[in-house]
Each structure stands twice: as C-alpha cells, then as structure tokens.
RODO-2510 file (C-alpha; in nm, 4 decimals, decimal comma):
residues 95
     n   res          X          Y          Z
     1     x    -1,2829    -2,4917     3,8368
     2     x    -1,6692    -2,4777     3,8581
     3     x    -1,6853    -2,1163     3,8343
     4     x    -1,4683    -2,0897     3,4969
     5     x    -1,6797    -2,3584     3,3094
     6     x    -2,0067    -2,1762     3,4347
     7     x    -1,8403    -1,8808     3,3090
     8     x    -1,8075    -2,0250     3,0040
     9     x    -2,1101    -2,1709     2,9686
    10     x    -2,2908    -1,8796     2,9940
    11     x    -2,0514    -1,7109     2,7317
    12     x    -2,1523    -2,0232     2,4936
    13     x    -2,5101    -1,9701     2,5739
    14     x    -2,5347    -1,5796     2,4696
    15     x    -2,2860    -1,6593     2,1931
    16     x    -2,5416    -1,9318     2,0395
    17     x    -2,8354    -1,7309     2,1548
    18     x    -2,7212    -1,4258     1,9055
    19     x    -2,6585    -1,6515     1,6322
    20     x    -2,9892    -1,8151     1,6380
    21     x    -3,1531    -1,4768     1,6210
    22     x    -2,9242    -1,3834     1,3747
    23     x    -2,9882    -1,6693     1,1191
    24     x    -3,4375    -1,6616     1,2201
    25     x    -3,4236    -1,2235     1,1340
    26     x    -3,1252    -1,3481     0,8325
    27     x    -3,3499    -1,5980     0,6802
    28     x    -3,6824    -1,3765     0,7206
    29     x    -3,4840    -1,0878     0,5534
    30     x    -3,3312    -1,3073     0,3124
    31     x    -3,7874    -1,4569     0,2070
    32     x    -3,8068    -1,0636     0,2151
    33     x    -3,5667    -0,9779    -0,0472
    34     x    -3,5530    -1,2297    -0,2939
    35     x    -3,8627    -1,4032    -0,2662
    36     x    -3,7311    -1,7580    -0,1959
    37     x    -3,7592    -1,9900     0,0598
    38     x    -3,4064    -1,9506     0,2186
    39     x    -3,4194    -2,3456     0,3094
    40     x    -3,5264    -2,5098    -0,0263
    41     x    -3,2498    -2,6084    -0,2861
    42     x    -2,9769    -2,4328    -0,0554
    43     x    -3,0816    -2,1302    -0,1508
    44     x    -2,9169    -1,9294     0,0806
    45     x    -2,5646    -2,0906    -0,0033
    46     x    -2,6295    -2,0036    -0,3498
    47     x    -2,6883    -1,6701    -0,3203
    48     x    -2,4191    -1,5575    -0,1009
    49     x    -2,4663    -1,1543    -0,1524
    50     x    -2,7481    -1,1789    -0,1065
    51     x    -2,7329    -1,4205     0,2424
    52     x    -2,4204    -1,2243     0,3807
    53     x    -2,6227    -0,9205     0,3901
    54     x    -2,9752    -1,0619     0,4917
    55     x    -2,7643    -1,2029     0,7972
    56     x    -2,5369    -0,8981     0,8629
    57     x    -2,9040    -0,7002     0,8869
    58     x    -3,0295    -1,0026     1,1099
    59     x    -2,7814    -0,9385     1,3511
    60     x    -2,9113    -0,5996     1,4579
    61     x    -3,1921    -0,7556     1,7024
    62     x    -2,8555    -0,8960     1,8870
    63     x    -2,8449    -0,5471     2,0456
    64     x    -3,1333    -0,5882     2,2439
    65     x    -3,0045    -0,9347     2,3278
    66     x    -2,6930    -0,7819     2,4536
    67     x    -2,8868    -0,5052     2,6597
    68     x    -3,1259    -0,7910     2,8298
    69     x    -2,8158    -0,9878     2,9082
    70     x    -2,6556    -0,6673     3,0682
    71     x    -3,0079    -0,5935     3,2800
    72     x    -2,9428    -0,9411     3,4142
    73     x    -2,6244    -0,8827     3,5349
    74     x    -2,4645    -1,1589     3,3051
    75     x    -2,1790    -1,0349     3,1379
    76     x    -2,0482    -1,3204     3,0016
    77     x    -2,3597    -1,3620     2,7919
    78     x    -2,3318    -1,0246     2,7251
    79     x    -1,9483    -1,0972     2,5448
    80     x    -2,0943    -1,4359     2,3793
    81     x    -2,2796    -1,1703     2,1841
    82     x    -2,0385    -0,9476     2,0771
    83     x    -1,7931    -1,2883     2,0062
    84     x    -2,1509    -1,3650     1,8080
    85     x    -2,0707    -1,0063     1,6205
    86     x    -1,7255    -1,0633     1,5439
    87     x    -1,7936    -1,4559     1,3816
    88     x    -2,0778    -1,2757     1,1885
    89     x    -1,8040    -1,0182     1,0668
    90     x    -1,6181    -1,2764     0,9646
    91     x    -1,8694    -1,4804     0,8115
    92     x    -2,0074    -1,1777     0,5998
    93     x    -1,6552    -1,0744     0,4682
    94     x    -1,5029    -1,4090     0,3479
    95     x    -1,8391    -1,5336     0,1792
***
C-alpha cells in the first residue's frame, strides 16, 4: 500500500510542478502581450483568448520538466506532466 501512494505522490508532485510553471511562463507571456498585470482586476479571466494562449505557450518549459524528471529516473513525475498537458488541453479548448 505504501508503494502505490508514493507512486502517486510523486505523480501529484510533477503534475502540480508543470502547472505551476505553466501559469509563472502563462502569466509572464500573458504582461508580454497585452500589457496588463495578469493579477489585477482578474484580468486574465477576462481576457480568455488571450489567457488560453499565453498559458498553452507557458506550457512549453514543461518539456524540460519532463526530461529532468526522466534523468532522475522518476517516471511517475514524468506522467504527472503529461496528465499536466492533457488538463492544459482541456483548459485551453473549453475557455
């Protein structure tokens, strides 16, 4: 039992990993493009094209994530960051 929830802990831990790059590169993209502070007056809620893409482009630093992960040996990082992939997929078509 031990070994499947430190198997899954380490999937949680490269799946949150990903996203948190994902939303720092998102919301520096997102300054980048428009200008705005992505953080004041919900700006990146408001501006959905705009955020979907910023974040879909933020995600492409997760590579290199998912490369260190697979130096290390720890695959099940390695899948929380393509799960981290497919919720950004997700996330970028329904908004």
């Amino acid at each position: 039992m031990a070994i499947v929830m430190k198997r899954f802990l380490y999937f949680l831990l490269g799946t949150i990993t990903a996203l948190i790059v994902s939303l720092i590169f998102g919301c520096i993209l997102f300054r980048f493009f428009t200008g705005m502070n992505p953080f004041e007056g919900n700006a990146f809620m408001i501006h959905s094209s705009v955020s979907s893409r910023a974040f879909s482009i933020g995600s492409i630093p997760n590579i290199g994530l998912f490369y260190l992960f697979l130096n290390k040996n720890n695959y099940d990082s390695a899948r929380g960051v393509i799960f981290s992939f497919i919720l950004i997929g997700f996330y970028v078509i329904f908004s």
